[in-house]
PASEBA-1860 file (N, C-alpha, C; in nm, 3 decimals):
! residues 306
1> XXXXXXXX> 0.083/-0.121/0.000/0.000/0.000/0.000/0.087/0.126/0.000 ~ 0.183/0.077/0.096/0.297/0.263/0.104/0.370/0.234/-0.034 ~ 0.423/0.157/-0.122/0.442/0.200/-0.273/0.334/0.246/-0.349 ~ 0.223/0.180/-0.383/0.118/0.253/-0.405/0.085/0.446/-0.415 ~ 0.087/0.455/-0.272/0.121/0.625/-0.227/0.233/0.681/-0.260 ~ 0.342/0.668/-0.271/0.468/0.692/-0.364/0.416/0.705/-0.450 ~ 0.410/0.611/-0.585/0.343/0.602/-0.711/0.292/0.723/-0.761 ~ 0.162/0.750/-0.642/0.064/0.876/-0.666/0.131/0.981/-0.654
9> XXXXXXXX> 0.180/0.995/-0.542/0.279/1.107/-0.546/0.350/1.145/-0.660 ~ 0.436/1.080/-0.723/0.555/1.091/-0.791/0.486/1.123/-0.924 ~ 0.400/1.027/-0.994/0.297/1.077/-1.099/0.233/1.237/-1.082 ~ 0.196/1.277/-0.973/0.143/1.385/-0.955/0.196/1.506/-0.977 ~ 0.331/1.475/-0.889/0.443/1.607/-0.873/0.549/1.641/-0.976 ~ 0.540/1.498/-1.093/0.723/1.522/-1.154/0.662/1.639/-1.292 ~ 0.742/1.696/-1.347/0.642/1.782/-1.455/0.689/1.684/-1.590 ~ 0.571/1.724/-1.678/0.598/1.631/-1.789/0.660/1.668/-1.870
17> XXXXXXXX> 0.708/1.715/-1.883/0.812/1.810/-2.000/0.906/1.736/-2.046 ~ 1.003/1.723/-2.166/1.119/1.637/-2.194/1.199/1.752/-2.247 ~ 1.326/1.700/-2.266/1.437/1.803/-2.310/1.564/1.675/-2.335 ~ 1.597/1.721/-2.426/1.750/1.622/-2.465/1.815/1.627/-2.365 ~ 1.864/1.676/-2.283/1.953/1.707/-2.141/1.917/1.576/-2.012 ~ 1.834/1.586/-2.011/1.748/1.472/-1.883/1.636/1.387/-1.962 ~ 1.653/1.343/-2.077/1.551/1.288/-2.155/1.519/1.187/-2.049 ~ 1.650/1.145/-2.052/1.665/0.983/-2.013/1.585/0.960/-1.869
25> XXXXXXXX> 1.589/1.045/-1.782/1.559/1.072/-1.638/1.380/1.109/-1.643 ~ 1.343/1.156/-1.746/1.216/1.129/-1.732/1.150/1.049/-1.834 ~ 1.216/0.961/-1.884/1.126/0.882/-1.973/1.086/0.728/-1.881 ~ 1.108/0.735/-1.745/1.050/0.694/-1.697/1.001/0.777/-1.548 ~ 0.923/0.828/-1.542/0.891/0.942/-1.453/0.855/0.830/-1.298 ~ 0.820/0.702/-1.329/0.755/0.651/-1.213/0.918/0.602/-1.100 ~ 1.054/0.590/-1.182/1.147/0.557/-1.124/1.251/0.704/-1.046 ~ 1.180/0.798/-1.086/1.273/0.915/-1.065/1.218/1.059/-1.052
33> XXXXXXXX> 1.268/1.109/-0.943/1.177/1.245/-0.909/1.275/1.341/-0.947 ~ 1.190/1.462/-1.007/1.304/1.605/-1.039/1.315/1.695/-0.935 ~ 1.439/1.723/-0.865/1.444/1.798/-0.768/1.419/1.985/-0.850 ~ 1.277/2.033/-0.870/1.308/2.106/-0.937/1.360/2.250/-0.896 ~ 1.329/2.266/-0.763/1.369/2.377/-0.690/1.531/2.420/-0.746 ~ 1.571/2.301/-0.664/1.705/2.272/-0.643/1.788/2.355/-0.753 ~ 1.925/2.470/-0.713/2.018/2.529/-0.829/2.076/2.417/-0.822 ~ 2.100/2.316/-0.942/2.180/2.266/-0.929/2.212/2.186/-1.043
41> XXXXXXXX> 2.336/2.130/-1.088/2.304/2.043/-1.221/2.199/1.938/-1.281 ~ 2.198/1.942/-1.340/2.066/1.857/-1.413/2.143/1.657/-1.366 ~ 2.251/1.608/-1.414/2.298/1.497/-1.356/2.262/1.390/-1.415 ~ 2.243/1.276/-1.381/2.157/1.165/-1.440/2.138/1.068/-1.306 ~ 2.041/1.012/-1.387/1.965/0.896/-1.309/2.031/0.798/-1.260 ~ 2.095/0.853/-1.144/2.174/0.779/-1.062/2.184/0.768/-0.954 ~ 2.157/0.892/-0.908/2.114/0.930/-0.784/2.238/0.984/-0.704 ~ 2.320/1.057/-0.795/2.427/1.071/-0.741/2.379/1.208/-0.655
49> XXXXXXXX> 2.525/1.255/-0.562/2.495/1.364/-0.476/2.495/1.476/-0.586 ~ 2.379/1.562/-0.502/2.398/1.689/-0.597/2.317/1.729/-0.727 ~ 2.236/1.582/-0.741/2.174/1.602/-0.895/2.042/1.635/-0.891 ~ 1.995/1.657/-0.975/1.859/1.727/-0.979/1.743/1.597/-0.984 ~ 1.817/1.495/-1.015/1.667/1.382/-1.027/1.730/1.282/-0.881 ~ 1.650/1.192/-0.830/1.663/1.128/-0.682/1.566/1.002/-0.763 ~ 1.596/0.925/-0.659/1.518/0.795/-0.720/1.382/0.808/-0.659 ~ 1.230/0.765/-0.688/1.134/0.817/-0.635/1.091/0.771/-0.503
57> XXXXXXXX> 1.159/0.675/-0.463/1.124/0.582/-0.290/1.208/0.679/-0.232 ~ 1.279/0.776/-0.239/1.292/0.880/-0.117/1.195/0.988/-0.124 ~ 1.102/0.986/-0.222/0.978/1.128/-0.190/0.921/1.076/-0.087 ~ 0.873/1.197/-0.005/0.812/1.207/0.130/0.833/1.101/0.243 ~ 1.005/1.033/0.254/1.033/0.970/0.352/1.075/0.991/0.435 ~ 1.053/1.141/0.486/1.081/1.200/0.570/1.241/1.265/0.573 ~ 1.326/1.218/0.479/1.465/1.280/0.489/1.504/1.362/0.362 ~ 1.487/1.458/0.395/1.561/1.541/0.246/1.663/1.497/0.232
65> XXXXXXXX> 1.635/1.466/0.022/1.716/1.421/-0.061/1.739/1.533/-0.142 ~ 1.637/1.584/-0.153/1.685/1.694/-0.290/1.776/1.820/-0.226 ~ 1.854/1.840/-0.262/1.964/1.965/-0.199/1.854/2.084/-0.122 ~ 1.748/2.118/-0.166/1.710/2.228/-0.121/1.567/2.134/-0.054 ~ 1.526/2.043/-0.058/1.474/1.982/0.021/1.309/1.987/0.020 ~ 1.290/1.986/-0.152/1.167/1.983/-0.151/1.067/1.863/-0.206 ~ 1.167/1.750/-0.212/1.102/1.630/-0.193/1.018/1.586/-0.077 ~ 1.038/1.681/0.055/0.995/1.657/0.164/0.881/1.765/0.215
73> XXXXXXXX> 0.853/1.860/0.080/0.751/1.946/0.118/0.631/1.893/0.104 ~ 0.561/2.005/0.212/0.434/2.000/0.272/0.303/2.036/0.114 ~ 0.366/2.088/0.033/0.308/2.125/-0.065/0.285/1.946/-0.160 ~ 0.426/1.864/-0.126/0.412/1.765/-0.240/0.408/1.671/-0.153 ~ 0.361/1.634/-0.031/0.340/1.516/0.044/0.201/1.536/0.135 ~ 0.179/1.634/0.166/0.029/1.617/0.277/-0.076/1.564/0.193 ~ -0.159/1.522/0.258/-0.273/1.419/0.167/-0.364/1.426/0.279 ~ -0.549/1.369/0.192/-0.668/1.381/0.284/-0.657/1.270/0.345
81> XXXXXXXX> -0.673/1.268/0.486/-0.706/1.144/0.599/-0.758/1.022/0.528 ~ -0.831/1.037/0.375/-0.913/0.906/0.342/-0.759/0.843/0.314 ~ -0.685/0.858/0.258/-0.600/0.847/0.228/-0.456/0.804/0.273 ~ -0.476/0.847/0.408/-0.366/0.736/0.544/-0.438/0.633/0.627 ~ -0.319/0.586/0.656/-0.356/0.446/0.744/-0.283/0.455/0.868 ~ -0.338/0.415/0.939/-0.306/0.448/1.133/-0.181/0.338/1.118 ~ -0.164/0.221/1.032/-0.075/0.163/1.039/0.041/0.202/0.999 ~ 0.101/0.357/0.961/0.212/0.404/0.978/0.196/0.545/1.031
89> XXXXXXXX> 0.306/0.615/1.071/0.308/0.734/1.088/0.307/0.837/0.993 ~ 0.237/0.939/1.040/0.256/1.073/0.909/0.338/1.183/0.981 ~ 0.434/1.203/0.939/0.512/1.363/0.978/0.387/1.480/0.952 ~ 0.448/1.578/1.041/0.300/1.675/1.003/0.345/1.779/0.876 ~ 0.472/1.716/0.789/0.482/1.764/0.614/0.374/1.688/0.553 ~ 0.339/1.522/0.636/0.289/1.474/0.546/0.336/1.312/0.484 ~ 0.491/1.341/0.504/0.597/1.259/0.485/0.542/1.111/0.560 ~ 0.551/0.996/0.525/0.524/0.864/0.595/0.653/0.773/0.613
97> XXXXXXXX> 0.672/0.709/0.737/0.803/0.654/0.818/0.725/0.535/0.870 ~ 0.738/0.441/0.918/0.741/0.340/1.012/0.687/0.396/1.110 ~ 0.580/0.304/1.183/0.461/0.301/1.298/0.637/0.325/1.390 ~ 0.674/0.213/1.438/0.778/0.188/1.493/0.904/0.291/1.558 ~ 0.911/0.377/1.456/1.023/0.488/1.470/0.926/0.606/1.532 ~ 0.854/0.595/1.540/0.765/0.741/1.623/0.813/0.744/1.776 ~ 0.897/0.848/1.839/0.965/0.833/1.964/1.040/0.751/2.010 ~ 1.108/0.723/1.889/1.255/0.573/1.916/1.358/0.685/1.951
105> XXXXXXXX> 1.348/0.809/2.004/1.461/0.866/1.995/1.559/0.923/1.928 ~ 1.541/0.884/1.812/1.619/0.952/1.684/1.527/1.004/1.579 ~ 1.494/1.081/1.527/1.439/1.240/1.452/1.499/1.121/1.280 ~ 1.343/1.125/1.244/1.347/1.039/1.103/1.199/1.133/1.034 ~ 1.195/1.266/1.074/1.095/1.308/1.009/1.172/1.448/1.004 ~ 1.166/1.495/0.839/1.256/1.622/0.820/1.192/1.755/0.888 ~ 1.064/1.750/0.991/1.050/1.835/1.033/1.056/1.808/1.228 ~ 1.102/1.691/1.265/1.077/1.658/1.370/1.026/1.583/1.413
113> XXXXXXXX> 0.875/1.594/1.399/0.752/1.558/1.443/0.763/1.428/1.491 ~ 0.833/1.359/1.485/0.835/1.215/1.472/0.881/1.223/1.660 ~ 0.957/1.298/1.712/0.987/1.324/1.853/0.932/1.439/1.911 ~ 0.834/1.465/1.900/0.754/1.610/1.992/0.761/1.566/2.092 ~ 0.812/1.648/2.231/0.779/1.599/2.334/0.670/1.624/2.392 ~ 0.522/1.665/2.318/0.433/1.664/2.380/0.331/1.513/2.318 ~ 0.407/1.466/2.220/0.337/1.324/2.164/0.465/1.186/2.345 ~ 0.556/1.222/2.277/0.673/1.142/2.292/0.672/1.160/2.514
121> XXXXXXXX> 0.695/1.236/2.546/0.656/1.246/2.683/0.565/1.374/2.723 ~ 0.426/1.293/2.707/0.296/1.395/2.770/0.322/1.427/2.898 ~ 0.383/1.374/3.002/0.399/1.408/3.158/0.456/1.482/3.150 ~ 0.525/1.584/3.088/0.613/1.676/3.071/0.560/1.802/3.108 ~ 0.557/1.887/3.184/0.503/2.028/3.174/0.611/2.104/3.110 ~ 0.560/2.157/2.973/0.649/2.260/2.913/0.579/2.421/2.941 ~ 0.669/2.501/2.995/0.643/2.638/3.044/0.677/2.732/2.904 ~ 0.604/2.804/2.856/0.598/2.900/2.738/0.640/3.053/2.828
129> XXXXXXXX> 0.616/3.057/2.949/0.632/3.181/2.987/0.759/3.255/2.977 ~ 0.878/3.197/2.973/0.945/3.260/2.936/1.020/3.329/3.016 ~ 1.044/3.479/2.979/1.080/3.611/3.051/0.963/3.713/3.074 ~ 0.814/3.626/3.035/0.731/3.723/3.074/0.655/3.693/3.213 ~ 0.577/3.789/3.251/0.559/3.818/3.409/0.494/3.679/3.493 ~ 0.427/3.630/3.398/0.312/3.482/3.498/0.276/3.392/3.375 ~ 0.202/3.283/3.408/0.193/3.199/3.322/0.086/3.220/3.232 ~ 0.033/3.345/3.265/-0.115/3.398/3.175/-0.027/3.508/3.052
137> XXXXXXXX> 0.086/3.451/3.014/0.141/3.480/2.897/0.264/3.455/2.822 ~ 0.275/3.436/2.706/0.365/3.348/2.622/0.439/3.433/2.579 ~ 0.620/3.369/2.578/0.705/3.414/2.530/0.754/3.431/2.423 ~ 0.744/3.566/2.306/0.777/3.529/2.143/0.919/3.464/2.161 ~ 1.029/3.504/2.244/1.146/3.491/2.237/1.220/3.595/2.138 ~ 1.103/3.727/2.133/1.218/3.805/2.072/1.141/3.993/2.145 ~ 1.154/3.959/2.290/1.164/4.077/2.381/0.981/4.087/2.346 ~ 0.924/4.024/2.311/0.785/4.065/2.316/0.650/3.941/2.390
145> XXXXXXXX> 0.600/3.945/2.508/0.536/3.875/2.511/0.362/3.907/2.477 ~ 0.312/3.805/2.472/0.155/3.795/2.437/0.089/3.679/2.551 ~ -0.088/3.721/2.540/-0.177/3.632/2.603/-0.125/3.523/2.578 ~ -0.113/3.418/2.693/-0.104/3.285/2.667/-0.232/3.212/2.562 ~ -0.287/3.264/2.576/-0.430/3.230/2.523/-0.429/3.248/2.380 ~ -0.348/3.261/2.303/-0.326/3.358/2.142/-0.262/3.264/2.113 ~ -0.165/3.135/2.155/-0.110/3.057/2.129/-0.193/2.950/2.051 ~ -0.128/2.917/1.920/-0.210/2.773/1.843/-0.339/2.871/1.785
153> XXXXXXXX> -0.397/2.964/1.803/-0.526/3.033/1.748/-0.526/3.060/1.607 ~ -0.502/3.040/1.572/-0.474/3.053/1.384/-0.440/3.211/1.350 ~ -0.425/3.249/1.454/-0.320/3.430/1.410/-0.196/3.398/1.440 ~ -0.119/3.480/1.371/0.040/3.528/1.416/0.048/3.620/1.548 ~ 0.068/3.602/1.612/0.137/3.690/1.722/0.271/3.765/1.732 ~ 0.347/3.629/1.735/0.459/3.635/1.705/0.537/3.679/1.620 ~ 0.627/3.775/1.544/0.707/3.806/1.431/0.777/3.657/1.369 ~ 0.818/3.594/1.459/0.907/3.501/1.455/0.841/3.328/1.450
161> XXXXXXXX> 0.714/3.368/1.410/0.561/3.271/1.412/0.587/3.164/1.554 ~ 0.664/3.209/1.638/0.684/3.104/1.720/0.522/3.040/1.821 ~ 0.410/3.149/1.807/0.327/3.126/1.862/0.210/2.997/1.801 ~ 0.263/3.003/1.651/0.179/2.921/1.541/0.278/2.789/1.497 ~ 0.429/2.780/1.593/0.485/2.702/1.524/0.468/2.521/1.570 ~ 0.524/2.439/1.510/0.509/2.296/1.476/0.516/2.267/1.725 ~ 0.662/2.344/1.717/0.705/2.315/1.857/0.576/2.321/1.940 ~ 0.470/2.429/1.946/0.421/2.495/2.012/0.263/2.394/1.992
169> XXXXXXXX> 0.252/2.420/1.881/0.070/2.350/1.809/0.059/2.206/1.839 ~ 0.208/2.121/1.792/0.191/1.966/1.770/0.120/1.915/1.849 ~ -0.025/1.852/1.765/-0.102/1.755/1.820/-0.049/1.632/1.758 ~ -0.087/1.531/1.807/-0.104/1.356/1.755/-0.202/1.362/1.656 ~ -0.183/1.293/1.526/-0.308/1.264/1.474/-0.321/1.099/1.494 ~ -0.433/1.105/1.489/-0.472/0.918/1.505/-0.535/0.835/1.402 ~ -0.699/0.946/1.344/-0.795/0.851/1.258/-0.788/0.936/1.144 ~ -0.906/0.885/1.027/-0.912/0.961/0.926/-1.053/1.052/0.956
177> XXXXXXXX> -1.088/1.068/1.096/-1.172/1.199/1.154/-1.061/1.363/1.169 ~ -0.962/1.308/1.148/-0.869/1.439/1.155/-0.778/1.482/1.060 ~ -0.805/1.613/1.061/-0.677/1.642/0.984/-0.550/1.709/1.025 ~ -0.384/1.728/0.966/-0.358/1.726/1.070/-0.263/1.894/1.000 ~ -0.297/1.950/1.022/-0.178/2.125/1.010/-0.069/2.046/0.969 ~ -0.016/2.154/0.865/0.151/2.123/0.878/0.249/2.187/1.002 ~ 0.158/2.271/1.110/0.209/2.304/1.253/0.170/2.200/1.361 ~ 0.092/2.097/1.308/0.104/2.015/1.370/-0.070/2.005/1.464
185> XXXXXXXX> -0.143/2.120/1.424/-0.245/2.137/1.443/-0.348/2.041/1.403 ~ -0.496/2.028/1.502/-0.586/1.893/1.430/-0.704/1.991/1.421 ~ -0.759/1.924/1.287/-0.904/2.040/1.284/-0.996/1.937/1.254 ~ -1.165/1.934/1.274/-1.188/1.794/1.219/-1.164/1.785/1.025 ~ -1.208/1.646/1.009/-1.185/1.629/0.871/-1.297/1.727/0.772 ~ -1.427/1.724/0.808/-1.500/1.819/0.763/-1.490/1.973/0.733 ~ -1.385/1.999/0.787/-1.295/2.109/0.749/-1.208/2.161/0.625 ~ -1.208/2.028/0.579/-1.095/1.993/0.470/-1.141/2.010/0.363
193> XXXXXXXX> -1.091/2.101/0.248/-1.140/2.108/0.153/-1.276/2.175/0.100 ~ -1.312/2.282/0.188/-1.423/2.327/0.227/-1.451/2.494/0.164 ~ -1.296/2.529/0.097/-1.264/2.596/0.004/-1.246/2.752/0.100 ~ -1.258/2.703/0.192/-1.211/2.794/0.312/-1.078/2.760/0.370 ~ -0.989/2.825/0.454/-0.823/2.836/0.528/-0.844/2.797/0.678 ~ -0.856/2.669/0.676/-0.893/2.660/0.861/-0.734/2.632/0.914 ~ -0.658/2.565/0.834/-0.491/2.565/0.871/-0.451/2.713/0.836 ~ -0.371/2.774/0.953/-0.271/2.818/0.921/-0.179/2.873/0.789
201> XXXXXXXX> -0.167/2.772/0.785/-0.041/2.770/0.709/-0.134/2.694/0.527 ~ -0.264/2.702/0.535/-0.353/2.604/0.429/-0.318/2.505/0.388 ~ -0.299/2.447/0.474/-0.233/2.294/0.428/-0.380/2.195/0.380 ~ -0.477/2.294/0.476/-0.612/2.211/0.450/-0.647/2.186/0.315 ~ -0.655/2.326/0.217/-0.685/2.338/0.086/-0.528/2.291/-0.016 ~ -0.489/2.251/0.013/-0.350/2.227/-0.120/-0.421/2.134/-0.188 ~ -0.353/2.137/-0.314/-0.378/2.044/-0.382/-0.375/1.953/-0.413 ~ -0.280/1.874/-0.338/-0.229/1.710/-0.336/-0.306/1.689/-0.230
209> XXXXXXXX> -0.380/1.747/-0.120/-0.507/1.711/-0.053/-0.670/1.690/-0.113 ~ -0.667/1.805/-0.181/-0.813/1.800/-0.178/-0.787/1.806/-0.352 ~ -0.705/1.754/-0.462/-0.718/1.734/-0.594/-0.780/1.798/-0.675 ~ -0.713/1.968/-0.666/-0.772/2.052/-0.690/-0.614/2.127/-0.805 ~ -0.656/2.211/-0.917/-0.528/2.281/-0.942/-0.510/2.421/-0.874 ~ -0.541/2.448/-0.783/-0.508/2.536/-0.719/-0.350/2.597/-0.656 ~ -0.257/2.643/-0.677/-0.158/2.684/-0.618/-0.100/2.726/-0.471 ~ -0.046/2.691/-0.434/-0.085/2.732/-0.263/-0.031/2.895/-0.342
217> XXXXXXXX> -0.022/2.969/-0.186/-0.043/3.122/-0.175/0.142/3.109/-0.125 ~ 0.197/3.223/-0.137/0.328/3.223/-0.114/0.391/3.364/-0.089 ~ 0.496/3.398/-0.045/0.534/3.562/-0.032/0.670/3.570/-0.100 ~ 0.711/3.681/-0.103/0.844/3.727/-0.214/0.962/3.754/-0.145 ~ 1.026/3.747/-0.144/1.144/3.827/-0.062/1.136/3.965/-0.065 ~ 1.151/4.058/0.013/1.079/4.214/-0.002/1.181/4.269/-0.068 ~ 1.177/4.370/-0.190/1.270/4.447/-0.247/1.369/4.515/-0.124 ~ 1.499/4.531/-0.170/1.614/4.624/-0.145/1.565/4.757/-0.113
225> XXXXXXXX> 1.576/4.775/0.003/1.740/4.758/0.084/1.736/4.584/0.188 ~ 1.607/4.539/0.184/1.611/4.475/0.230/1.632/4.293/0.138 ~ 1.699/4.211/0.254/1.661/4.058/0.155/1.704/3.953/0.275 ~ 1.645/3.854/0.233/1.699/3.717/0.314/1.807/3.652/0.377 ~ 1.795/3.643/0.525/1.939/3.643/0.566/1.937/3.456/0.502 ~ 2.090/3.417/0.527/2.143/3.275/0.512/2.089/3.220/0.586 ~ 2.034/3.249/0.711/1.983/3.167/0.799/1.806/3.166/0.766 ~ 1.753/3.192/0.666/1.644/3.169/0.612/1.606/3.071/0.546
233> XXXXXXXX> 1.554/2.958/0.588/1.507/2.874/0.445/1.429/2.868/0.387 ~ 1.472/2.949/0.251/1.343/2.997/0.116/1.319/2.898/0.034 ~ 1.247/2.880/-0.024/1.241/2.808/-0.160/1.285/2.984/-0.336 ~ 1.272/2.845/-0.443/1.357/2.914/-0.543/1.256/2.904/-0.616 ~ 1.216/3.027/-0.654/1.116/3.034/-0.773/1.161/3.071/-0.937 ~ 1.112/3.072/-1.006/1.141/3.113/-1.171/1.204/3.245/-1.151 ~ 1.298/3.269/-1.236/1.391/3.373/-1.260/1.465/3.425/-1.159 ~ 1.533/3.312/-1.076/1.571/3.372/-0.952/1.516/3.444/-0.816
241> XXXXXXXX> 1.384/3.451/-0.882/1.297/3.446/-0.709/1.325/3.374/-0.614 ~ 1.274/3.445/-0.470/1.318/3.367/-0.380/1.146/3.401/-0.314 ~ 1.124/3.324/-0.195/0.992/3.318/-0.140/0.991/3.228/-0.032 ~ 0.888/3.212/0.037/0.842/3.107/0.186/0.711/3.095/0.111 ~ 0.616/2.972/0.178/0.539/2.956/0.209/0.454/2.974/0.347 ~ 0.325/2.978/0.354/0.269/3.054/0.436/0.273/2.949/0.590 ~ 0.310/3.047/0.694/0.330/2.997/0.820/0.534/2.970/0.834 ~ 0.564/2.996/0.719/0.701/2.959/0.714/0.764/3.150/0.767
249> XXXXXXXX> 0.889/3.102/0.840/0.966/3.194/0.915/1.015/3.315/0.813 ~ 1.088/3.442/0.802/1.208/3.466/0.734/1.286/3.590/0.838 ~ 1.378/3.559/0.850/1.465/3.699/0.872/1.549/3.769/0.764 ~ 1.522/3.888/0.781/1.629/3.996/0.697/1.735/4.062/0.723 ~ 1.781/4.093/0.590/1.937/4.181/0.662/1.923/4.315/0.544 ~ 1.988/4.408/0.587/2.007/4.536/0.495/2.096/4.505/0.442 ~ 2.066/4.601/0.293/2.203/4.571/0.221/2.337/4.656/0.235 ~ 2.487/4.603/0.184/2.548/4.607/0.302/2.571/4.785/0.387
257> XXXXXXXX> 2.538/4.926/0.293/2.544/5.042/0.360/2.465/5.046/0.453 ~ 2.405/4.968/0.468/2.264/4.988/0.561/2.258/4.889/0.647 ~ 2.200/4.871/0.796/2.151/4.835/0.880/2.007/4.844/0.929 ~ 1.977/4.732/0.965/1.838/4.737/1.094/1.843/4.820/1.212 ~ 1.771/4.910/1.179/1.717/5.015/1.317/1.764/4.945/1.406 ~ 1.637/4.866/1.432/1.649/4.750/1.574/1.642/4.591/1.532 ~ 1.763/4.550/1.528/1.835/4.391/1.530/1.730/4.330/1.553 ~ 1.646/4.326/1.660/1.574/4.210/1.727/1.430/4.252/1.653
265> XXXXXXXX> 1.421/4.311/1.530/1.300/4.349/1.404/1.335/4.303/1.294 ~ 1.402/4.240/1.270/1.448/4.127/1.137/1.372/4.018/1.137 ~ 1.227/3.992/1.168/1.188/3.873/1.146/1.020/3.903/1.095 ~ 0.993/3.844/1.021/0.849/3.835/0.955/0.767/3.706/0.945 ~ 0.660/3.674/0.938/0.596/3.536/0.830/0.513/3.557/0.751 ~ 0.487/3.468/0.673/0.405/3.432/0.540/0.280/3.435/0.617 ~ 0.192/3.475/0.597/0.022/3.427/0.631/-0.042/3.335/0.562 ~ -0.167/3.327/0.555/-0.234/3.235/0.502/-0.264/3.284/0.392
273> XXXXXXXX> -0.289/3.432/0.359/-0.285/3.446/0.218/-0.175/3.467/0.112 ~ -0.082/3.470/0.188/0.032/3.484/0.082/0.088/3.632/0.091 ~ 0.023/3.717/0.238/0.075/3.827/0.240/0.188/3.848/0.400 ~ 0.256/3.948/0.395/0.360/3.905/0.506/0.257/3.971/0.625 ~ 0.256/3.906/0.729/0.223/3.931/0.839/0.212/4.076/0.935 ~ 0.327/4.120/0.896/0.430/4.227/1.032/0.438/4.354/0.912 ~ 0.456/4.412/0.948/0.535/4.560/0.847/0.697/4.530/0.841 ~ 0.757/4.563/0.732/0.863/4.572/0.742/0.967/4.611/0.831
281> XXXXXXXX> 1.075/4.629/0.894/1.158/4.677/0.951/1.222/4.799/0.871 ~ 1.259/4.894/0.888/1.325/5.028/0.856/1.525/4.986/0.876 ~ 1.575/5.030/0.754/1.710/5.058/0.744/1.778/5.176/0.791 ~ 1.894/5.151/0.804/1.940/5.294/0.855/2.096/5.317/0.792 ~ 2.150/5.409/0.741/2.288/5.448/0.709/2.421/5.371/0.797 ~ 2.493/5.316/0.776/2.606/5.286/0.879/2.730/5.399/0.826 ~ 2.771/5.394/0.963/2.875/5.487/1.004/2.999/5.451/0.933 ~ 3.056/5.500/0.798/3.170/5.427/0.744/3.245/5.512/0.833
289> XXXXXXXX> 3.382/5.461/0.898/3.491/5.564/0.933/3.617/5.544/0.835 ~ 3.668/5.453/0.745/3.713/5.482/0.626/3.717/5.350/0.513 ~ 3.744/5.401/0.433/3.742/5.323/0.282/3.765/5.163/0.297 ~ 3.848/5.060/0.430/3.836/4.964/0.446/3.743/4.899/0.496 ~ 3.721/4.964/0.603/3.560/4.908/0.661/3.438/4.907/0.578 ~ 3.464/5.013/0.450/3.332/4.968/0.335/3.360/4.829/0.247 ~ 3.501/4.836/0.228/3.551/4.731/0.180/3.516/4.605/0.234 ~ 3.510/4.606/0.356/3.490/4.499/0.400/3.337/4.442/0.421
297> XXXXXXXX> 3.229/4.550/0.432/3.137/4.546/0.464/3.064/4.484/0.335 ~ 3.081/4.519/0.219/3.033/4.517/0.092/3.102/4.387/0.033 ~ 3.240/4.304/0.130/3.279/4.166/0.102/3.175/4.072/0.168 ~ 3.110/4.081/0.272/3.081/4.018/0.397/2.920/4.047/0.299 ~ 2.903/4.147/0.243/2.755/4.124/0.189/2.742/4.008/0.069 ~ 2.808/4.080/0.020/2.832/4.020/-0.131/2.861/3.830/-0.090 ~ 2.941/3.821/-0.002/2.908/3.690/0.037/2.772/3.579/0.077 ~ 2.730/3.689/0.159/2.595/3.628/0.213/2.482/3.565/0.060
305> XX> 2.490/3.689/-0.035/2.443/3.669/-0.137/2.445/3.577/-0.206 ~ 2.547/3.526/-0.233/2.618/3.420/-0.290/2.565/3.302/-0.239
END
């Protein structure tokens, strides 16, 4: 049955297109997935490191194969509850692993999930409070707290979505009465596909759920002075775009004459419609004191870029 679901997958997601370059790699599309995100050489069907096609029994097995790691997205693996079986586990990408490995201690799901310690040890009291005053409120972890109560609610609070994230939301899913967030959230199944956003992050409405051509919703990297620090993980769109998906993190950096007002305002998220959450952060002039320190500043950018 779990080849089967592969199968569907891989038919669904690879694009049909041919080209003399990778003929060979998709003239059988059911043995080989195109990492298409991925900058990277085209390669052949081998599965060597680095190449743009992977063999198709690593889609959605929880371990990124494709360099940029979108064999393991939530966009090309979540699926409707009719559609899983309690007899294995689902990562909350979506991704399916062994009943068995769920809280063995070692992390076999590329987003975690597979060790939450609120699945893995429920006796646990985890405290959200933080550095803020009592337990009637949650810590963003970036100098701002909120109602405890705003936590898991399908708003952003947080700049840093920590209030909406996987750590914070993860429920268990069990039957095909639930569905399950890619934060890890359960809504019932009647929810699903209802042409309404009851996830977050719409994992409810995608299209490899509810078999629809619909596009999920997505955000841009914001024009200069501002752009994506390294410690962001974007996906790669046509012509060198860069972007998140919605509920997904980003921090920014100025470009290199310029700085963030305030450091601890570099962080935004994607919403559910595909628009950013927060207002931007404001740049500010840096203080050259002479011709090396620009030198250097404009090396150290120009790197990041890269």
């Amino acid at each position: 049955m779990y080849e089967y679901f592969l199968l569907g997958l891989v038919m669904m997601s690879t694009p049909a297109t041919c080209s003399s370059d990778h003929g060979k790699c998709e003239s059988d599309l059911l043995d080989w997935f195109h990492c298409w995100e991925s900058n990277v050489k085209e390669g052949t069907c081998t599965g060597e490191q680095n190449s743009a096609w992977i063999p198709s029994s690593k889609v959605c097995n929880g371990h990124e194969d494709c360099p940029n790691g979108e064999d393991e997205s939530i966009v090309l693996c979540k699926q409707h509850p009719d559609r899983m079986f309690s007899s294995y586990f689902y990562c909350a990408t979506g991704a399916v692993i062994e009943l068995s490995k769920k809280c063995d201690g070692k992390v076999d799901c590329s987003d975690g999930s597979d060790e939450m310690s609120s699945m893995c040890q429920p006796e646990k009291k985890i405290s959200r409070r933080g550095e803020c005053q009592n337990d009637r409120y949650f810590d963003c972890r970036k100098r701002k707290c909120v109602p405890a109560a705003r936590q898991c609610d399908g708003w952003h609070d947080c700049a840093n979505g920590f209030d909406e994230s996987l750590n914070v939301c993860y429920q268990q899913w069990h039957n095909e009465t639930q569905f399950q967030c890619g934060n890890g959230r359960l809504i019932p199944v009647e929810k699903v596909c209802n042409g309404y956003y009851d996830c977050i992050d719409g994992s409810d409405e995608l299209k490899s759920v509810c078999d629809t051509k619909k596009n999920p919703n997505k955000c841009l990297e914001p024009p200069a002075p501002l752009s994506f620090t390294l410690a962001t993980k974007y996906h790669h769109g046509i012509n060198g775009t860069k972007y998140v998906l919605p509920n997904e993190v980003v921090q920014v950096q100025c470009i290199s004459s310029k700085k963030l007002k305030d450091p601890q305002n570099g962080w935004n998220v994607c919403n559910v419609y595909g628009k950013w959450q927060f207002p931007w952060p404001c740049c500010k002039n840096r203080k050259i004191r002479n011709k090396s320190n620009l030198r250097h500043i404009w090396q150290s950018f120009s790197q990041t870029k890269n």
